[in-house]
N, C-alpha and C positions, 0 to 999 in steps of 0.2 A: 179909160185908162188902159194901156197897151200890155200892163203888166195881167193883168185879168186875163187875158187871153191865155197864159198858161196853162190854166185847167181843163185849155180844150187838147192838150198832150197826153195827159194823164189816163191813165187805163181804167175809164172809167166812165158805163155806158150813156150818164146822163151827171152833169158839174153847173152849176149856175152859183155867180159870185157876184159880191154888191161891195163898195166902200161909200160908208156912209162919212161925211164930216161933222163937227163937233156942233155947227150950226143948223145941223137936221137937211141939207145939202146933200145930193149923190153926187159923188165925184166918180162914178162910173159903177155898169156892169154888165155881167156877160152871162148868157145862158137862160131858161126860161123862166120868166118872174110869177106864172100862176101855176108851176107843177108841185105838187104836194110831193114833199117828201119825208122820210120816217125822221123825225129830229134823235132819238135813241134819250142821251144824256143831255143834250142841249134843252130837253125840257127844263131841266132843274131850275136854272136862271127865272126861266116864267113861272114854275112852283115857289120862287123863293121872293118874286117880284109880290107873288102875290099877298105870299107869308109875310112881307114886307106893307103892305096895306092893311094888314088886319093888324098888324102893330098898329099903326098911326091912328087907323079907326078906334083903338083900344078895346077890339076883340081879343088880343093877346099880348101878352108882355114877353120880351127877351128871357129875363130871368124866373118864368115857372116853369114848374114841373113838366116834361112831355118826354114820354118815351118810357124806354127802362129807368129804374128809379134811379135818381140823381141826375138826372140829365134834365134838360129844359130846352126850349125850343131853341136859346141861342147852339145850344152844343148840335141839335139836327141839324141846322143849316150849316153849322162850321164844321160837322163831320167828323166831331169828337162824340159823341154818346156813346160808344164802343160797342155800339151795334156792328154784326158783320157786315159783311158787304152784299149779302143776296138772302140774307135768313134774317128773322127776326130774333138772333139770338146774341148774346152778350158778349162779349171778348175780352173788354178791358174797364176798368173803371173811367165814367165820363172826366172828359176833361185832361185825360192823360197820352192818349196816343192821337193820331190823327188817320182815323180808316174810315177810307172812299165808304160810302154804306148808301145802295138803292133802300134796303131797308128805311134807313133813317129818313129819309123823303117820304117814304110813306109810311111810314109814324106820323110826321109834319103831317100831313096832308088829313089824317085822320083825325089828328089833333084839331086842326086848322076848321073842320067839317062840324067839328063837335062846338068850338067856341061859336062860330059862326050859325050857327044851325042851316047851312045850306050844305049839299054837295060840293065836294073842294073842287070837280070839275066846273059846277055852275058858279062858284066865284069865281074862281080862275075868267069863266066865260064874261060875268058880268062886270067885274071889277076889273080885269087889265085887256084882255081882248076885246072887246067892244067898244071900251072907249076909244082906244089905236085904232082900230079900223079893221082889226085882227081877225077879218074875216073868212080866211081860210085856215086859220089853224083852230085845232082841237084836242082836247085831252082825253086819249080812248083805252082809261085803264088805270097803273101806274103814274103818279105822280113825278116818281123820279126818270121814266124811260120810254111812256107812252104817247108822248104828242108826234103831234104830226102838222107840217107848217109850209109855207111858199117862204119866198126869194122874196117876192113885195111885202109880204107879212112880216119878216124879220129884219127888215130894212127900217121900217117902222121901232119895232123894239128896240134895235142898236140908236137910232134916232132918241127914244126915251130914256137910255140907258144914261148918254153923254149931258141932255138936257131934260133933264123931269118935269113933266108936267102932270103927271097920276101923283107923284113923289114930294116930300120935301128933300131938297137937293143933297140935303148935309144925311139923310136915310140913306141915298143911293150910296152916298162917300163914305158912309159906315159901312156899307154894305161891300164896299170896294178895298175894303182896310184890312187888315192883317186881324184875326181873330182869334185865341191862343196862341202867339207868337210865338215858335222854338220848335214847335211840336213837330216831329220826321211822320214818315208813312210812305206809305206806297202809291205813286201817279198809275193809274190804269195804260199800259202800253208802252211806260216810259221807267219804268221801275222803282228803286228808295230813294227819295228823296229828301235830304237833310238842310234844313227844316222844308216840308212837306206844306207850305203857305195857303191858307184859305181866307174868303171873307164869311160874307155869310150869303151861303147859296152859290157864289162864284171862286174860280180860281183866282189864284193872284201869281204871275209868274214867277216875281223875287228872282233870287239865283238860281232855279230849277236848269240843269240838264243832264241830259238831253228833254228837250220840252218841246211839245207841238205849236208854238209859234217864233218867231224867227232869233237868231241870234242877235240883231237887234232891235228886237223890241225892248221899251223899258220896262224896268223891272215894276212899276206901276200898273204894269195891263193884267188886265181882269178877264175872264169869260168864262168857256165850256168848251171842250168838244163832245162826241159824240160816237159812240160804237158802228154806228151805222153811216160815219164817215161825212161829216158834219163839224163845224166848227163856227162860233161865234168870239170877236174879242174884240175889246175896246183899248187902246194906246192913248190914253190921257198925254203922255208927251208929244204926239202925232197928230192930236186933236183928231183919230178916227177910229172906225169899228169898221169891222168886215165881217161879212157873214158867208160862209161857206159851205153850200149843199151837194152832197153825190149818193148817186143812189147803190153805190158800192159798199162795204161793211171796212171799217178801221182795219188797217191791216201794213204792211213793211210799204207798199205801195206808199201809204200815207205817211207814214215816216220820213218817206225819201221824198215827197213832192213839197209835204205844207211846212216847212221851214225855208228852203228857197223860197217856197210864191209868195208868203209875208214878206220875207228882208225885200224881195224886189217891189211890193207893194209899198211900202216903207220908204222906200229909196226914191219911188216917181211919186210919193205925195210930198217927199220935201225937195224936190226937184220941181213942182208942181209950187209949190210955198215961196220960191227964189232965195 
């Protein structure tokens, strides 16, 4: 895809991008496929995929208790438990605001460690990276900030993401869907957003802007980005996902490149469709 080539402009010493299609298909990509790079925030989707199988195993249920009291695991992943954003401390009653919280991912993940009696990194390992093929990523710390992944690794996951096969399909589609609906907060780098749209574990773009992916994407697309300048999303109208690694940190640089480089990826996959 000619539109990929983009990120080799971008001020930014190392960029490798993938467009994955809806039928686990590459429709291209550019830059190196086995360099590991720091995912930052883009872990969370793989903490939440995973929090997403201990559900169905019936290690855990949506609605119990996890975290600060009143909260339950559904509220960790949708990023209502009113935990802060970097402390393990309280701010609002669950269920009422909607704040970004690394904390709350690693509550989940504590949680997740305890129903399980395994390490949440070695489920993470044995339950969703293994079976993908997900052999070069790793979770070294952090639940919510600490992995670290390749270009072919994540091409993989956007592939599971669109078609499940760890998953039952209609989990990923909850998991894709608006979860306290109405709720405002704060996007990391993107400032208030009214209503502040999450699923569980991923974003949901809704009417977000200014928002890190394109002006036309549908308001159906789901993903993450990333502090460390990174970005994964899936466009159910598009039938595709793109995974986006630099080994640069989020910053105005990224503001100003990844909403062009989607509308243009957008624009040659349905030019690409006839």
């Amino acid at each position: 895809m000619d539109s990929l080539r983009m990120i080799e402009t971008w001020p930014v010493p190392t960029a490798a991008a993938a467009v994955v299609r809806a039928d686990g298909t590459v429709a291209g990509t550019r830059g190196p496929a086995a360099q590991r790079f720091a995912l930052a925030s883009v872990t969370k989707p793989l903490t939440a995929y995973a929090a997403l199988m201990a559900l169905e195993e019936g290690a855990v249920e949506l609605d119990e208790p996890a975290g600060p009291e009143g909260s339950t695991v559904r509220h960790l992943l949708a990023h209502t438990s009113g935990l802060a954003f970097d402390e393990h401390r309280t701010m609002a009653e669950p269920g009422t605001r909607r704040i970004y919280s690394n904390a709350g991912f690693e509550a989940l993940a504590d949680h997740l460690a305890k129903a399980t009696e395994m390490p949440f990194a070695q489920y993470l390992r044995e339950g969703v990276l293994g079976p993908l093929g997900m052999t070069g990523t790793e979770l070294d710390g952090s639940a919510a900030k600490d992995g670290f992944s390749t270009l072919a690794d994540l091409t993989r996951f956007a592939a599971e993401l669109q078609s499940p096969a760890l998953l039952d399909p209609s989990t990923v589609r909850q998991a894709a869907s608006v979860i306290f609906p109405g709720l405002s907060g704060v996007l990391p780098g993107y400032g208030h957003q009214k209503p502040n749209d999450w699923g569980l574990g991923f974003e949901i773009r809704g009417t977000k802007s200014p928002h890190w992916t394109g002006e036309t994407s549908a308001p159906g697309t789901f993903g993450h980005f990333g502090q460390s300048g990174t970005f994964l999303w899936v466009d159910p109208r598009a039938g595709a996902a793109c995974v986006v690694l630099t080994d640069r940190d989020f910053g105005p640089w990224a503001v100003e490149a990844w909403t062009p480089f989607t509308d243009a990826v957008l624009a040659e996959l349905a030019e690409l469709a006839g």
